[in-house]
N, C-alpha and C positions, 0 to 999 in steps of 0.2 A: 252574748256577754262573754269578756274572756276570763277566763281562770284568773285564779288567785293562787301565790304560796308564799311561804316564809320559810326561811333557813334560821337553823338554830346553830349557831357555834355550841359545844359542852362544858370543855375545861372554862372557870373563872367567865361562863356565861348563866347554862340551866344549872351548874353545881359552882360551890363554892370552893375552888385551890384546883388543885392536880388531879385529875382521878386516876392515871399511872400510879403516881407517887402513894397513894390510896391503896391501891393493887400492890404497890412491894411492899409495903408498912406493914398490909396486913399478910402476907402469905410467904414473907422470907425473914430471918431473923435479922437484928441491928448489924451483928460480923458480919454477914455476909452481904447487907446492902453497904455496907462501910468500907471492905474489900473492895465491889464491883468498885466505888466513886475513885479510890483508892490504885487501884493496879490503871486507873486512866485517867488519872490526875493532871500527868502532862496536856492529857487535850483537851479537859477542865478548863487550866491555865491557856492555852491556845484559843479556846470557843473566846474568853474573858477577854484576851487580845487583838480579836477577830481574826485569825491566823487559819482555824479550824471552825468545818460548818456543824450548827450544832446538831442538826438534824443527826448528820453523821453519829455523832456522843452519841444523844438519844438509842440508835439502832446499837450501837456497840455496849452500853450500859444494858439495855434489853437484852441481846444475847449472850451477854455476860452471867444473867440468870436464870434465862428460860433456855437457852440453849441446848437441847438436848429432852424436853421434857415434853413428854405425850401430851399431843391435844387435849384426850380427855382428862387431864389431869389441870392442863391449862385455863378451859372449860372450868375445870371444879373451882379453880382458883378464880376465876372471873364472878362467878355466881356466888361465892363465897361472901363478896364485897357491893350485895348489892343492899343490904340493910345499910350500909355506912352511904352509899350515894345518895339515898331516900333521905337520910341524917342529914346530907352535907345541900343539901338545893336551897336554891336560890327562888323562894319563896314569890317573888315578884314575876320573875322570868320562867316561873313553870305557869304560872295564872297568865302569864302572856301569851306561851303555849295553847293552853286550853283553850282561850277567849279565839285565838287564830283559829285554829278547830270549829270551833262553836259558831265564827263566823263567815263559815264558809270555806277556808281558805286548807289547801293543800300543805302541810308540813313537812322539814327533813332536816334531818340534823346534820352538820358537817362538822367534820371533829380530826384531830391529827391523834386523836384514843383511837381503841379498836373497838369493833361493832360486837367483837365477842365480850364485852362487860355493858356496852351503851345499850344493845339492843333488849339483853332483857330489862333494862330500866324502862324501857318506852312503854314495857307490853302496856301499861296503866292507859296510853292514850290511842291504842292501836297497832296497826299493823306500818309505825313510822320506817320509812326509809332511813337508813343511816347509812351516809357516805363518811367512809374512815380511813385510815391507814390500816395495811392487810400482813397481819404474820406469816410469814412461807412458813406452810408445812410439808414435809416430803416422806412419803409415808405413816404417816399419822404423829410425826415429831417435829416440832418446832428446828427450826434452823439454827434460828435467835437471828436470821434478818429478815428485814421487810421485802413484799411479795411487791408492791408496790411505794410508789414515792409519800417519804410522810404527809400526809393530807394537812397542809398548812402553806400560806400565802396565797402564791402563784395556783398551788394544786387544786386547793379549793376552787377555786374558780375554773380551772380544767377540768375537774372534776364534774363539778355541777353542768359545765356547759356541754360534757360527754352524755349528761343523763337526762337532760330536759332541755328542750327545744323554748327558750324561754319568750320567742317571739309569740307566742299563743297563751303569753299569761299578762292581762292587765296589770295586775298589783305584783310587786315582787318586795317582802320586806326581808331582811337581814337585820341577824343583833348575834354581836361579839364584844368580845372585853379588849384586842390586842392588833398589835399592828399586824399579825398575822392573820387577822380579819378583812383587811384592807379591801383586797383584791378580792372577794367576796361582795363588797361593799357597794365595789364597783357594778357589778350588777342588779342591784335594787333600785328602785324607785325610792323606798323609805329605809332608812339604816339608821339602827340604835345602838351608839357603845355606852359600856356596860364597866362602870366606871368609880371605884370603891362604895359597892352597894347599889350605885343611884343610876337609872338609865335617861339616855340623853340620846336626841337625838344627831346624829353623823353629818355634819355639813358634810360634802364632796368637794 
């Protein structure tokens, strides 16, 4: 018989909104996330344009804040916001989680968050894999850029097919909220978007 798994997208799938946004709310003050959006405004206005990739934003709002700031301080800041994720799930699609567990089926979350806030969330179901997007650190300080490609669209799916040979699994389900899901999607057999509240299943 062959294997079974399921991929979980995180942001606006197993949690409800941002869990970045989650992470600077809680551990930097309103000036200084208001600054960050503020001193890169322009590319703001360019992402909105499509001028500018927003991936790009992303890594430069990030290092706009962490730039400079010890791992283990980054660490503290990740663990600090793990009551507000517990707060913030999506009630339906953790019980989806489980049920895949329970019914056999191997789990892994893929997420364009970092593993350093997602994973201790998981510890409740295990020892889950989480394919994410990777902070450089060089010397035990953040850079404030990514070690790797944000883990969204195209990556997801590079990603996953770096880590698991998917021709030795019968079932492959997948559930995300976004177009940055797609190409994920693409390799399931069963795919559920996740869709104000309500899950549905993903024609192809």
């Amino acid at each position: 018989m062959k294997k079974k798994i399921a991929f979980f997208d995180f942001d606006g799938t197993l949690i409800q909104g941002d869990s970045l946004y989650i992470l600077l709310r809680a551990n930097h003050s309103l000036p200084a996330l208001v600054w960050a959006v503020l001193s890169h405004s322009h590319l703001v206005v360019m992402v909105v344009l499509g001028m500018y990739d927003k991936e790009k934003l992303k890594e430069k709002l990030f290092g706009a804040l962490y730039r400079g700031t010890s791992y283990t301080d980054f660490i503290q800041h990740c663990m600090s916001i793990q009551p507000l994720l517990v707060s913030s799930e999506n009630k339906e699609l953790t019980a989806a989680l489980q049920k895949r567990i329970t019914d056999g089926y191997e789990v892994a979350i893929v997420t364009a968050s970092m593993s350093e806030w997602v994973k201790p969330w998981t510890g409740k179901y295990g020892n889950i894999p989480v394919i994410s997007t990777v902070p450089e650190v060089i010397d035990g300080i953040l850079t404030g850029r990514f070690a790797s490609k944000n883990c969204n669209g195209i990556e997801k799916k590079n990603r996953i097919l770096s880590a698991y040979d998917l021709s030795g699994y019968g079932d492959v389900a997948a559930y995300g909220n976004s177009k940055g899901d797609y190409d994920m999607f693409s390799l399931a057999t069963e795919a559920y978007m996740i869709n104000k509240g309500s899950t549905e299943r993903f024609k192809k």
